[in-house]
Backbone as CSV, one residue per row, in Angstrom:
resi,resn,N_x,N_y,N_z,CA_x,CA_y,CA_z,C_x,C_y,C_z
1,UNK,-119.657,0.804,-2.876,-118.706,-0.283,-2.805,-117.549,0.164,-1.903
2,UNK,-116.997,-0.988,-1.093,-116.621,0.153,-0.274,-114.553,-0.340,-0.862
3,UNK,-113.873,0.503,0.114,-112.491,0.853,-0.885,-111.917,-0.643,-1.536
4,UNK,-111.882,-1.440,-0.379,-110.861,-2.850,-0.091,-111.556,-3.350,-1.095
5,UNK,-112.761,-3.199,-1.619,-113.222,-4.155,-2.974,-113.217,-3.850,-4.390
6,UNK,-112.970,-2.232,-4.283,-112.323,-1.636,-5.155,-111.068,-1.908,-5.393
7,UNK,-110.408,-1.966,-4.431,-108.643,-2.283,-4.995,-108.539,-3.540,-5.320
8,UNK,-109.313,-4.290,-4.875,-109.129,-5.816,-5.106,-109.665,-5.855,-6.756
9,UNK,-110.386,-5.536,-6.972,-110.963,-5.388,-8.413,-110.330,-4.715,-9.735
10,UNK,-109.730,-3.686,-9.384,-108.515,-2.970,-10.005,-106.989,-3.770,-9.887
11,UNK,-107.340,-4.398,-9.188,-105.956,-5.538,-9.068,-106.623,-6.518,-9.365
12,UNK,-107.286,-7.628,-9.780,-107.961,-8.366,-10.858,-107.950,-7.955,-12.105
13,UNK,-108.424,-6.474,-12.375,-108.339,-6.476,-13.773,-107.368,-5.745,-14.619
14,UNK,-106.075,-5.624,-13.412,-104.399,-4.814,-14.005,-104.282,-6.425,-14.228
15,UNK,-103.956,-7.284,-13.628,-103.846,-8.567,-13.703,-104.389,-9.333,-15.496
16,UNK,-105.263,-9.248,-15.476,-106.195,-9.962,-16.233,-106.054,-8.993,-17.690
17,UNK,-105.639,-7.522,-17.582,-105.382,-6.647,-18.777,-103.900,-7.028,-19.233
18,UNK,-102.815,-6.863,-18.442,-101.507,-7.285,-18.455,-101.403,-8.770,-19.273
19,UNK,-102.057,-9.518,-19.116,-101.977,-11.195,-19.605,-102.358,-10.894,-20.529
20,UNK,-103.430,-9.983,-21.029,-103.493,-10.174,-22.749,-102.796,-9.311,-23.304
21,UNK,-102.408,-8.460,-22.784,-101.539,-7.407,-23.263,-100.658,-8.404,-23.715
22,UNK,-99.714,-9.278,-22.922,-98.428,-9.963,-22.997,-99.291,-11.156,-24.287
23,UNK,-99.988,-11.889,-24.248,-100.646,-12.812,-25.299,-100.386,-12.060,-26.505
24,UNK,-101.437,-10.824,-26.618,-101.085,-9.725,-27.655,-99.704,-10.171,-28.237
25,UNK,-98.487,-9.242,-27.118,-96.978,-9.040,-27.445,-96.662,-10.533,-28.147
26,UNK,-96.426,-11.612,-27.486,-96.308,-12.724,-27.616,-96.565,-13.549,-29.018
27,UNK,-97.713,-12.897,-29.433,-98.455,-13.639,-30.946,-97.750,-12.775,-32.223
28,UNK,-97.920,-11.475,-31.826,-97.128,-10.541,-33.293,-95.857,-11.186,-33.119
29,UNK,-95.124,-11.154,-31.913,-93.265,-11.493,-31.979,-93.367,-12.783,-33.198
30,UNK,-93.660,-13.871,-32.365,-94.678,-15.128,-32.909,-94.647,-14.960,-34.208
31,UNK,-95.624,-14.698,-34.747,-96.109,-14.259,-36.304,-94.918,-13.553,-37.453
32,UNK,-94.533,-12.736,-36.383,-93.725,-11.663,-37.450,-92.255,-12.833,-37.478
33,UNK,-91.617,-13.415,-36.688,-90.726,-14.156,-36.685,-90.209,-15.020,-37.497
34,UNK,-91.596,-15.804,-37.396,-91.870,-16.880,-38.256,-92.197,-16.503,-39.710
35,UNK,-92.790,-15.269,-40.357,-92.935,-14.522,-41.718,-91.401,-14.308,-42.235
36,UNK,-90.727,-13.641,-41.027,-89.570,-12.840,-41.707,-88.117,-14.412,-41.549
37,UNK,-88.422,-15.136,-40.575,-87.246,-16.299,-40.677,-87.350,-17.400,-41.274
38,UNK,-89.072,-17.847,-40.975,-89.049,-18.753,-41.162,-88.306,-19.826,-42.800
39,UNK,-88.562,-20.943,-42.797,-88.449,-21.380,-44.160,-89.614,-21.419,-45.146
40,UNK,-90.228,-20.893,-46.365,-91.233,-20.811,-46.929,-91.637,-22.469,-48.073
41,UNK,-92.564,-22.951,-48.128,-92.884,-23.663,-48.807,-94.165,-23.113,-49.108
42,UNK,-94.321,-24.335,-50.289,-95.887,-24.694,-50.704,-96.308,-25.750,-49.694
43,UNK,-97.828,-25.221,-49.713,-98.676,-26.734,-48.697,-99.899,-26.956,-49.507
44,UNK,-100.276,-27.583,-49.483,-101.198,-28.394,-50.332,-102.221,-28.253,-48.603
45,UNK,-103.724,-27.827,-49.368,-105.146,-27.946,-48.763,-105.601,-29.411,-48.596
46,UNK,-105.906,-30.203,-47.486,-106.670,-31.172,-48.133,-107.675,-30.919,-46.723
47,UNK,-108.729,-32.367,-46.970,-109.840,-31.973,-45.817,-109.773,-33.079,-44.879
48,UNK,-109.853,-32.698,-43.999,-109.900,-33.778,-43.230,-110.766,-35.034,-42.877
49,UNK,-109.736,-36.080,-42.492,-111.124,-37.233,-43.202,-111.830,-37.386,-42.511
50,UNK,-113.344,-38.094,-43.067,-114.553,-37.922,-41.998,-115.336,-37.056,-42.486
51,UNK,-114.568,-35.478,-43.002,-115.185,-34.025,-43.256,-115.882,-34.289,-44.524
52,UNK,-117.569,-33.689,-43.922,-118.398,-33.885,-45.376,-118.283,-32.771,-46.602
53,UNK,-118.546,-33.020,-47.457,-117.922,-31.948,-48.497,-117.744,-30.534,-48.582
54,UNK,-119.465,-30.061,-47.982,-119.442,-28.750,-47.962,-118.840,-27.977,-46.795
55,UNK,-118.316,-28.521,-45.843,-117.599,-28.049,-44.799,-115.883,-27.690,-45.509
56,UNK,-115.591,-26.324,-44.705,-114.202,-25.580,-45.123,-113.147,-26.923,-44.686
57,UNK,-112.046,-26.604,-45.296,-110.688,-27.883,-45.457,-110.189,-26.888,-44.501
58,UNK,-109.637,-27.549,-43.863,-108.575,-27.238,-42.612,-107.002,-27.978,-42.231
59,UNK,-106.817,-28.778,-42.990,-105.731,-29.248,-43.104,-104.402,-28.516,-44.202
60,UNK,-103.354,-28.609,-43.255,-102.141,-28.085,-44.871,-101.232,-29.299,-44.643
61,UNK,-100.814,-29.637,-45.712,-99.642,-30.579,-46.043,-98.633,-30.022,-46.591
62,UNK,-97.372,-29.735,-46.049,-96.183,-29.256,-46.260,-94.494,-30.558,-45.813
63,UNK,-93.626,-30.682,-46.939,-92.571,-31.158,-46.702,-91.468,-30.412,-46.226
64,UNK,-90.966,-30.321,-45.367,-89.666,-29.354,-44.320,-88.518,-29.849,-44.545
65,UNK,-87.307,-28.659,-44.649,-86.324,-29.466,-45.472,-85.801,-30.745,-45.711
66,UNK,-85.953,-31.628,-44.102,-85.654,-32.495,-43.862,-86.044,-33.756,-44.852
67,UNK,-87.209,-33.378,-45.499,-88.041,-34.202,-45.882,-89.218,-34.752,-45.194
68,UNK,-89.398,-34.523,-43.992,-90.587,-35.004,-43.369,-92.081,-34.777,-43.532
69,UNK,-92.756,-35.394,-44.041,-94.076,-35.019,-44.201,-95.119,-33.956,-42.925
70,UNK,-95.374,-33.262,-43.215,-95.787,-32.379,-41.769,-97.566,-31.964,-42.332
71,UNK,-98.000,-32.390,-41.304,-99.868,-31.731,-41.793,-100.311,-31.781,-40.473
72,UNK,-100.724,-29.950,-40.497,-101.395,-29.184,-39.255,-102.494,-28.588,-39.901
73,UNK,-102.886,-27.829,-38.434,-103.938,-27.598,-38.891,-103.935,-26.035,-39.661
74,UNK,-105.055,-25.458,-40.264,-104.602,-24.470,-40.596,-104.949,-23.310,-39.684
75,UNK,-103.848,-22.205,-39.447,-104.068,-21.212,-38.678,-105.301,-20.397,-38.758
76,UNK,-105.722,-19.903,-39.917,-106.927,-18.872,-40.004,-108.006,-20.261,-40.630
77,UNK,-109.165,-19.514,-40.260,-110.498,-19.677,-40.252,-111.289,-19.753,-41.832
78,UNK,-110.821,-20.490,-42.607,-111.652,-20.526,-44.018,-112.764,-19.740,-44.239
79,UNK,-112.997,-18.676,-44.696,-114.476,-18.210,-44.855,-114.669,-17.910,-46.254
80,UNK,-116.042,-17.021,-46.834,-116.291,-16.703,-48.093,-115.192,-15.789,-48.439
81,UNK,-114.530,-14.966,-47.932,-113.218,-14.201,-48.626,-112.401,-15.074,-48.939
82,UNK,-112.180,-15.858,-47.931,-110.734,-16.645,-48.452,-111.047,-18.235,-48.175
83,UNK,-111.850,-18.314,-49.156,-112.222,-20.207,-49.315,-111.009,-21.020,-49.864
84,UNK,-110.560,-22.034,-49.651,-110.493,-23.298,-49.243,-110.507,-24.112,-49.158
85,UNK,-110.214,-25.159,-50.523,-110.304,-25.811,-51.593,-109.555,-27.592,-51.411
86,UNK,-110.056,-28.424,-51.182,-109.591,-29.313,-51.164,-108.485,-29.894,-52.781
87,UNK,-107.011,-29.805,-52.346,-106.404,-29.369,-53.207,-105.559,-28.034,-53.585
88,UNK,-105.828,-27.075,-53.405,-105.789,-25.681,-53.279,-104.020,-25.463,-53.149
89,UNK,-103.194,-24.887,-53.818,-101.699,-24.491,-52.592,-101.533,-23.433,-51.959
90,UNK,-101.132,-23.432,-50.959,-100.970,-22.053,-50.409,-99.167,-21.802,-49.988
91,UNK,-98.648,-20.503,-49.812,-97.474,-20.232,-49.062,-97.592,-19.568,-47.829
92,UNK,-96.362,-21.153,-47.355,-96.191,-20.643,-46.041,-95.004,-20.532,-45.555
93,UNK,-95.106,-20.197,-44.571,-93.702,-20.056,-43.344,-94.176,-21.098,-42.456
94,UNK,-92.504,-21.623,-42.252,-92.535,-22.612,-40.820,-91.453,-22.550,-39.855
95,UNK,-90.992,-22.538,-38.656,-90.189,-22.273,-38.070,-89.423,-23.891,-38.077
96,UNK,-88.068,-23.768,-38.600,-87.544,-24.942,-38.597,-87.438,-25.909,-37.261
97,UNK,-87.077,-24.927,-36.509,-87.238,-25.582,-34.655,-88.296,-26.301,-34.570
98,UNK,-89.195,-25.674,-35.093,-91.061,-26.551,-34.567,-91.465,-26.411,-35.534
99,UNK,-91.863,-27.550,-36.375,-91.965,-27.591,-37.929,-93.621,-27.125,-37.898
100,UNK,-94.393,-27.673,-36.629,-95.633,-26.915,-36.814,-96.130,-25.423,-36.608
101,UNK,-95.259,-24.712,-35.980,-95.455,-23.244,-35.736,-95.479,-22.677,-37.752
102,UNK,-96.526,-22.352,-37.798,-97.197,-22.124,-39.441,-97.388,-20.868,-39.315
103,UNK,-97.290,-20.066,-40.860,-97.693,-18.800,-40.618,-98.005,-18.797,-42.388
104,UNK,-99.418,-18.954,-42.693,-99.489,-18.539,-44.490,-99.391,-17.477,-44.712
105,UNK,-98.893,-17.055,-45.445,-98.553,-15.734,-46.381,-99.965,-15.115,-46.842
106,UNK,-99.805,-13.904,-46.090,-101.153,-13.157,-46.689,-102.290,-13.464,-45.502
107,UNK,-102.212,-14.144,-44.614,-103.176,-14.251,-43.672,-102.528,-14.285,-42.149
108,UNK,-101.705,-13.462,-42.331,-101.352,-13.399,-40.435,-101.949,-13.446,-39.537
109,UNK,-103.015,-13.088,-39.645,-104.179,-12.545,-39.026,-103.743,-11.981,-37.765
110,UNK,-103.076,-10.747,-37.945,-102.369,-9.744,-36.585,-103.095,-9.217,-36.463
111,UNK,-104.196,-8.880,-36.329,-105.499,-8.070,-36.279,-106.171,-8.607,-35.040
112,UNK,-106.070,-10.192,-34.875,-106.294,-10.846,-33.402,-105.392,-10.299,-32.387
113,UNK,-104.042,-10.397,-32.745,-102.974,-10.052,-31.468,-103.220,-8.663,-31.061
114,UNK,-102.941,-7.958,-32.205,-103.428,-6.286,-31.946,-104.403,-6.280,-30.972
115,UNK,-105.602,-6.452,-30.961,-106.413,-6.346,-30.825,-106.390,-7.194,-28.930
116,UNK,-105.735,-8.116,-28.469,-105.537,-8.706,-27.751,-104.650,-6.996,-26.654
117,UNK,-103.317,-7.269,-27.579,-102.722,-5.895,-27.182,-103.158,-4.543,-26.452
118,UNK,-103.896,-4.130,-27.617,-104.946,-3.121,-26.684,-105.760,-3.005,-26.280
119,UNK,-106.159,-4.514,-26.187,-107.660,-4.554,-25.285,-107.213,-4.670,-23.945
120,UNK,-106.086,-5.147,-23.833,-105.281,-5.463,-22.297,-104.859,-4.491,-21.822
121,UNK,-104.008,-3.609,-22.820,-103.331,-2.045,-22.373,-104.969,-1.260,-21.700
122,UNK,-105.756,-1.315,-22.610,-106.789,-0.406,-22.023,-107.629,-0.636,-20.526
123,UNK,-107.639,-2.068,-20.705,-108.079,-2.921,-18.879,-107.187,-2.468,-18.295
124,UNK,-105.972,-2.314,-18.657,-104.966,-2.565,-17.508,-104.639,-0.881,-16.731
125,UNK,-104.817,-0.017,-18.227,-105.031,1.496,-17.809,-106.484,1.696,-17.017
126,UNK,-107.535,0.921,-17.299,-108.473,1.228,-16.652,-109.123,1.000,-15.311
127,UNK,-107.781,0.096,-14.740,-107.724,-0.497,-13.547,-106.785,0.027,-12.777
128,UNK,-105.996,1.252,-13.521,-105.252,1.748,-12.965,-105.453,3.205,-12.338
129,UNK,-107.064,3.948,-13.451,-106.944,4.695,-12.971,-107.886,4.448,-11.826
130,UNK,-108.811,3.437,-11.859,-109.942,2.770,-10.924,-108.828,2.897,-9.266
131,UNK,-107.580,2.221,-9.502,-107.159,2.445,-7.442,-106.600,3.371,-7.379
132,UNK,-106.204,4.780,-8.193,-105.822,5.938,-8.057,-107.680,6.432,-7.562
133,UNK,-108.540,6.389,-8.219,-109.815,7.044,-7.932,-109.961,6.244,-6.208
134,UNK,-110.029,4.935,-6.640,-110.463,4.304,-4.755,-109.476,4.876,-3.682
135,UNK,-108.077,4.936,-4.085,-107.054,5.424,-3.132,-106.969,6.921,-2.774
136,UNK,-107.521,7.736,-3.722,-107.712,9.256,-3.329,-109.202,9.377,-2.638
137,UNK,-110.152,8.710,-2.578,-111.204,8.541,-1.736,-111.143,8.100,-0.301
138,UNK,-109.861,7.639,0.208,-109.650,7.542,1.107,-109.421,8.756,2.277
């Protein structure tokens, strides 16, 4: 391969490592913000209509100080650990600014961002040492 497509490629994927790196950064700030400021309520599970029974509920219904009725969707993924109950309450955090930015208690799921984090740090190191290797071949 010859150099110029090497650097171009190592500069695609400093590029492309950096953006999730920052997604990463972006989602914990995000998450942790909204845990530690937000305002906490109860939200009530329900399912969304249309949804046939045995399918996971994905809806939360929460009232914000204001009083406004607010129903999003829910952040994490219903599975057999943590089923999902039409009816069900859960606690959450909401950022008063944007009543839908949600964060339930006990399911951050920072394990995505992390994971975003250093999957980007490691592209982005690995593209770095990729035009140090193409540039000393010169």
């Amino acid at each position: 391969m010859e150099t110029g497509a090497v650097v171009v490629l190592a500069g695609v994927m400093l590029f492309g490592g950096l953006l999730a790196a920052l997604a990463g950064t972006y989602g914990l700030r995000r998450s942790r913000r909204v845990s530690a400021t937000g305002v906490r309520v109860p939200a009530l599970v329900k399912r969304r209509p249309g949804q046939p029974g045995d399918e996971p509920t994905t809806l939360l219904q929460f009232v914000t100080e204001d009083d406004r009725v607010m129903e999003v969707a829910c952040p994490f993924h219903p599975g057999r650990r943590h089923p999902l109950h039409d009816g069900d309450t859960l606690l959450i955090s909401y950022d008063p600014a944007e009543p839908r930015d949600v964060v339930v208690q006990g399911h951050e799921a920072l394990g995505r961002e992390r994971a975003f984090l250093v999957g980007g740090m490691a592209v982005a190191l690995l593209s770095l040492v990729l035009l140090v290797v193409a540039i000393a071949a010169l």
